[in-house]
Structures are given as C-alpha cells and as structure tokens.
C-alpha positions as CSV (number, residue, x, y, z in Angstrom):
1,X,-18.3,13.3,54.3
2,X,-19.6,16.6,52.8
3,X,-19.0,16.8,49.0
4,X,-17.4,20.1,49.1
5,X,-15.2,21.8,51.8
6,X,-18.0,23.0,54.5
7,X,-18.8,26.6,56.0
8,X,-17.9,26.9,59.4
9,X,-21.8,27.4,61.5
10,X,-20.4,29.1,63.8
11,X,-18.7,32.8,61.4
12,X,-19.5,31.1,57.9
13,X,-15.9,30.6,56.8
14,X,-14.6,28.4,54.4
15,X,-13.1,25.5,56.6
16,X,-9.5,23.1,56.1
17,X,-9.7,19.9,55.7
18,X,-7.3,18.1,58.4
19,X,-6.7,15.0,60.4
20,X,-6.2,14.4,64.2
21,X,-3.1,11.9,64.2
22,X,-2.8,9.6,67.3
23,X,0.8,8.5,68.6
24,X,1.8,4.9,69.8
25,X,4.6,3.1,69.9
26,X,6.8,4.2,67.3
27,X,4.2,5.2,64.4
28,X,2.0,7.8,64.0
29,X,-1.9,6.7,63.0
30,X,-4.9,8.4,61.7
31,X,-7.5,8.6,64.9
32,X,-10.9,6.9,63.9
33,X,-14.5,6.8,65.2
34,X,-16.3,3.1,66.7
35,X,-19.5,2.4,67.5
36,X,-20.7,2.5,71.2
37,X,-19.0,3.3,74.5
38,X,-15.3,2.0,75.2
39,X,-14.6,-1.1,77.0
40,X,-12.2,-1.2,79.5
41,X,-9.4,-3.7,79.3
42,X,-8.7,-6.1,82.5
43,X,-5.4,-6.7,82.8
44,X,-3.5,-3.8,80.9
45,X,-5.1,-1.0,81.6
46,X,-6.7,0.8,78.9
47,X,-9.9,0.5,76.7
48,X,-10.3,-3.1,74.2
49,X,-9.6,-2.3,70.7
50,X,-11.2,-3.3,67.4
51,X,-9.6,-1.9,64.0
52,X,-11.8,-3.7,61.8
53,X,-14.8,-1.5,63.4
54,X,-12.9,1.7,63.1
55,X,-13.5,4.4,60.7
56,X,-11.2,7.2,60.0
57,X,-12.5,10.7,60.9
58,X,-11.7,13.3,58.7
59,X,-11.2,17.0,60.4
60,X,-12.3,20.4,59.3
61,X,-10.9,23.4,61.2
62,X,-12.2,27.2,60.8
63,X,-9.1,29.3,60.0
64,X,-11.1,32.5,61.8
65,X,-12.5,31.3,64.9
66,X,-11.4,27.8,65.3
67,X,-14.2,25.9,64.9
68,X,-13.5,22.1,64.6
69,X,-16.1,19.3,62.8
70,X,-15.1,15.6,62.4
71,X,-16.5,13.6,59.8
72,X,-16.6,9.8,59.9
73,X,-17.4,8.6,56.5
74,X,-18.1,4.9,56.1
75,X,-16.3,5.0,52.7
C-alpha cells in the first residue's frame, strides 16, 4: 500500500482512503483480494471460500472525478 495518500492518474487529485464493506448474514466484513480465479461451490451455489488466503483491500476514491484504486497489501 502506497506510503502516502496517492494522486488520482486520471485529474491528479489527492485521493480518500476507504474500504468496500461486504454484507452477509448479519455482520458487515471488510471485502478482500485471493489469488486465482473463483471456484464454484457444488452443492450451495456460490464460489468455495478460503479466509486464511484473503487479504484485505484497502480503497482510494478521487473526490473530483471518481476514480477508484484498491490496494491489497500483504501486511
């Protein structure tokens, strides 16, 4: 994740930092990157999932234009 809040490449604004929360069943989690393509699931439907290969992703948004960058830092 950049050290300091980046400039949007798009009108060279000073973006906000932000996250991209992600609703289940009652609680409200932070949305997260994993490696490769998703597996489907055979029985219930959606994909197989694995939280101890997720990483968080971290969200900056340009205030002007909109601009949105995610950032999945492994720390």
């Amino acid at each position: 994740m950049p050290q300091t809040t980046p400039r949007c490449p798009k009108c060279q604004k000073t973006m906000e930092r932000g996250h991209i929360p992600e609703r289940g069943r009652n609680q409200v989690y932070q949305t997260g990157w994993s490696r490769g393509g998703p597996e489907r699931q055979r029985f219930f439907g959606g994909i197989k999932f694995r939280a101890k290969e997720q990483l968080a992703l971290t969200a900056f948004r340009c205030p002007s234009c909109g601009y949105v960058e995610l950032y999945a830092p492994s720390d």
